[in-house]
Structures are given as structure tokens and as C-alpha cells.
N, C-alpha and C positions, 0 to 999 in steps of 0.2 A: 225180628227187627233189631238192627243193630243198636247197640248203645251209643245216645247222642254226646256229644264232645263235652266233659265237665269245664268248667269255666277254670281250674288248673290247667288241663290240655290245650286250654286257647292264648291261658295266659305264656306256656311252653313253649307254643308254637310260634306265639308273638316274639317272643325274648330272640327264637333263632334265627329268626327275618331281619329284625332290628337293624343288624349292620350292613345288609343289602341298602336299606333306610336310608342311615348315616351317611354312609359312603363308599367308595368301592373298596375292593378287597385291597387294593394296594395302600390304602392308608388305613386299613387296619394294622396295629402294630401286632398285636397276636397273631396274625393269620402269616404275616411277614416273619416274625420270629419262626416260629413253628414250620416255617418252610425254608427259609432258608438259614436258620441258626445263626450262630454266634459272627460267623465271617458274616451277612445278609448284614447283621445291627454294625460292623465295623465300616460295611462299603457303604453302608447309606448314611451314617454318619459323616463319613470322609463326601461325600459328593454333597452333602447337604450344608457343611462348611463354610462352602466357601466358594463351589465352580461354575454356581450361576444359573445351571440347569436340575438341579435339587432341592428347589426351592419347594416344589410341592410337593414334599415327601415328608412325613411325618419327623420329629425333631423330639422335640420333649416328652412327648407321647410313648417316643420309644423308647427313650433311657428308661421312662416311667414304669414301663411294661417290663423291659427287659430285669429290672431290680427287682419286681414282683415275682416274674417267673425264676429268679435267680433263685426266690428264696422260697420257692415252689417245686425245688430240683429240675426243671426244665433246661436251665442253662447251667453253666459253669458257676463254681462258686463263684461271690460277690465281689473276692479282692482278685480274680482275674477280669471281672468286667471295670473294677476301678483303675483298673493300670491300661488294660488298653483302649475303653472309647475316651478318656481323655487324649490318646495318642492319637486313635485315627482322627479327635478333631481336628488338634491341632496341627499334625499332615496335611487334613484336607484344608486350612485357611494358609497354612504356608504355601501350598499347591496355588490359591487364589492368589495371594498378595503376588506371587513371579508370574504370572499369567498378565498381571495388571502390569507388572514394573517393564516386562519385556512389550507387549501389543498398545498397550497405552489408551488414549481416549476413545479411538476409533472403534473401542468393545465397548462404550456405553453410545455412541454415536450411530449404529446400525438402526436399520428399521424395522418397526417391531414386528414380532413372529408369535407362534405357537408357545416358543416360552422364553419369549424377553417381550417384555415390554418399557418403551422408556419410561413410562409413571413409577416404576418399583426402583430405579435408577436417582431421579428424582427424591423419591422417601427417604433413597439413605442417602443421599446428599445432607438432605433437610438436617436427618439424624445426626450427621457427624457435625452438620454445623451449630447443632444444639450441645454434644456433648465434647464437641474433642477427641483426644485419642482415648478415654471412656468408654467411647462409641464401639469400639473393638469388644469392653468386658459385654459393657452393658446387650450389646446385639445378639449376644449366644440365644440369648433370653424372648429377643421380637423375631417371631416367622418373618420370611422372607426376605428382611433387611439383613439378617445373619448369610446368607446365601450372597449378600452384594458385596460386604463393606472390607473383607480382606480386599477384592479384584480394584478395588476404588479405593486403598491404601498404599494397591502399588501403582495403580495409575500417578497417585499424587506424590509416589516417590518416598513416601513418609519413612524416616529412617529406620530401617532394619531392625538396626537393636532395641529400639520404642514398642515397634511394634510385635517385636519376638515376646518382648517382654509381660505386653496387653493381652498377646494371645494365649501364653502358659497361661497364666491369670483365668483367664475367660475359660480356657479349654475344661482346668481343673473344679473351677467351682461349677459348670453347667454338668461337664461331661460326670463328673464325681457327684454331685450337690443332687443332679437328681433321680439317677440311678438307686442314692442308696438311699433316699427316701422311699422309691417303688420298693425294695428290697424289705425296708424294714417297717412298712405298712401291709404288706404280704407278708409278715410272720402274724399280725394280728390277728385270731382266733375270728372273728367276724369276717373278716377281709379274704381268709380262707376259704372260711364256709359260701361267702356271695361272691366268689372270683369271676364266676361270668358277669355279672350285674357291675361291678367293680371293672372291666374290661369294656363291658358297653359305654362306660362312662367315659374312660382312653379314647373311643373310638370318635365321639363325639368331641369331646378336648381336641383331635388330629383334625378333626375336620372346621371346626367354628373359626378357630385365630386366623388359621389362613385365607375364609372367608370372608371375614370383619379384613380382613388387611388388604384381600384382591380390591372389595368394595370401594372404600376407605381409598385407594391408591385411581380405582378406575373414576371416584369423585372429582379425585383434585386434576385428572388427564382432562375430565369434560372440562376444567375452566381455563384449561388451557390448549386453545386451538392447534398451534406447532409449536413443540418443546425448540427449545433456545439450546444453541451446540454445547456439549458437556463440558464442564469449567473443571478443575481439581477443586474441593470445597475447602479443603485442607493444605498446610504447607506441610514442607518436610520433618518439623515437629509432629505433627499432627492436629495444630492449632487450627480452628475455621480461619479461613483467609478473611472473607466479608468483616468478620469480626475484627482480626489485625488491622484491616483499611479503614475502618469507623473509627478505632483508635488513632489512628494514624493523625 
């Protein structure tokens, strides 16, 4: 009679299903590292930027990962991932803002599909009219609003060198800032020894925010029956417009 499964073997067997769980293999960021290396964490980076259609692909999670495994020997050392995912970000929101400056409103004005919807178009309106040209640092930071607000910077024309300047800013503290925290929380003797369980927790980080934020966007689409044709929310500063006109 065979020996029945110890309650280790279940808890084992548990731990390797988990990310089936969470989410699919494509927002796992380890399973993405590991298969497609160093260029894989450069190209999703650059599409997740800024182009619209990257929104659902892991962001933070993966800088988070790839600094872990940096310092795991998996990848490259640390100061080649700090010099170039801050480059592919900021490639990939330059890439957005002339996308916006040259096709203009008629990219937030389409009807929605498989992966545009006008509610996330919407958010970062809201966003930039909350924060300004900020809105650039601060977006690296919020899933999916980061994937809108270069293309809706060049929509509204915002000047070049403002927002060149927002985006180094922004590129440097997300693409650097959290890279080398995974980096240097993967040297910790604990963080070593429970790297799977430390990973499981990435996977779940890759999958919540974007959740809470599909939700959260698909709320405010229900209260509104037909979205109203896309405005620039910002001038060519980068100031909200609504806000100039209330002053006004």
C-alpha cells in the first residue's frame, strides 16, 4: 500500500498550482523573465509605457522581479538593468506622446474593443486633471493610466520639452526606484531562502492593481450611458484646461 501524501507534499503541491490560481502565465513576471530574458523585460516595458495596448501586462511587478533575479544571478548584473529599463521606458512614452501628437483625438474617440475601452481613456483624463503635468511622474506608478497618459499628452499637444522633461523624471525613479529595491531585497538571506513564496506574492501584486483598476474604471463607464467625444483635459503646458476656465 502506497504511502499517503504528508501534509509537506500537499502543502508542495499547493505552492506549484498557485500561479495557475492567481493568473495566467503571461502575468507572471518570473515565468516571462525566465523565458524570454533580458530583451522580453526591455520589450514589455517599452509597450507597457506608453502604446495603449500594454496595459495588461505586468509593470511593477516586473522591475520588482527582474531586481530580485538580478541579484539571484538570473539576469544581468543590477547596473545594466538600471541603465537600460529606464531607457526602454522612456522610448516606449516618447513612442506614445508622437502617436498622440501626429493621429490626435480620433485614438481616444474609437469604439471600444477587446483592448481599448473609453472608461480607462476617461481615468486618465480625470488623472491629469487632478494632477497636471505631475501626472506624467506620478502615472509610472498607477496600472493602466500609465499605458494612456504619454498618447493623451500628445493629443493635447503639451509641449515637448515639459514633457521630455516629466518623462526622464518618471522613467528614472519607477524604471531605477523599483528595480533596485527587488535587487536588494533578493540579497536578504530570508528572501533567498523563500524566493518561491516571495515570487508568489509578485504574481499576485501583477494581478490585484490591474483588477481593482479594470473594476474601479468598468464602475464609473456604468454611470455613464454614452461617454461624451474626447476633449484635450490639458493645455499645452500641461495645466487642466477645466481648471484654467474656472479660474478664468
Amino acid at each position: 500500500m502506497p504511502d499517503s501524501p504528508s501534509p509537506m507534499d500537499f502543502f508542495s503541491h499547493f505552492i506549484e498550482r498557485l500561479p495557475l490560481a492567481v493568473g495566467p502565465s503571461w502575468l507572471d513576471p518570473d515565468s516571462l523573465i525566465r523565458t524570454f530574458g533580458m530583451l522580453g523585460v526591455l520589450a514589455i516595458v517599452f509597450m507597457e509605457s506608453g502604446l495603449m495596448v500594454g496595459f495588461f501586462l505586468p509593470g511593477d511587478s516586473l522591475l520588482f522581479t527582474a531586481g530580485l533575479l538580478s541579484a539571484n544571478g538570473v539576469l544581468p548584473d543590477i547596473w545594466v538593468l538600471l541603465v537600460t529599463i529606464p531607457i526602454a521606458a522612456i522610448a516606449g512614452d516618447q513612442t506614445g506622446y508622437w502617436i498622440g501628437r501626429k493621429f490626435g483625438p480620433p485614438l481616444f474617440n474609437r469604439p471600444d474593443s477587446r483592448f481599448f475601452k473609453r472608461e480607462y481613456v476617461d481615468q486618465t483624463a480625470a488623472f491629469f486633471e487632478k494632477h497636471g503635468p505631475r501626472a506624467i511622474i506620478l502615472a509610472r506608478f498607477v496600472p493602466i493610466v500609465r499605458a494612456f497618459v504619454p498618447v493623451m499628452a500628445g493629443t493635447s499637444h503639451m509641449h515637448y520639452r515639459t514633457f521630455l522633461t516629466y518623462d526622464i523624471i518618471g522613467g528614472i525613479l519607477w524604471g531605477a526606484g523599483v528595480t533596485t529595491l527587488g535587487y536588494f531585497l533578493g540579497q536578504i538571506e530570508f528572501v533567498k531562502n523563500n524566493i518561491e513564496f516571495i515570487l508568489l506574492g509578485v504574481v499576485a501584486a501583477s494581478v490585484v492593481p490591474v483588477f481593482l483598476e479594470l473594476r474601479k474604471a468598468k464602475r464609473e463607464a456604468d454611470a455613464h450611458q454614452k461617454p461624451e467625444p474626447f476633449e484635450n483635459p490639458i493645455d499645452e503646458e500641461g495645466e487642466p484646461v477645466h481648471q484654467a476656465e474656472s479660474e478664468a
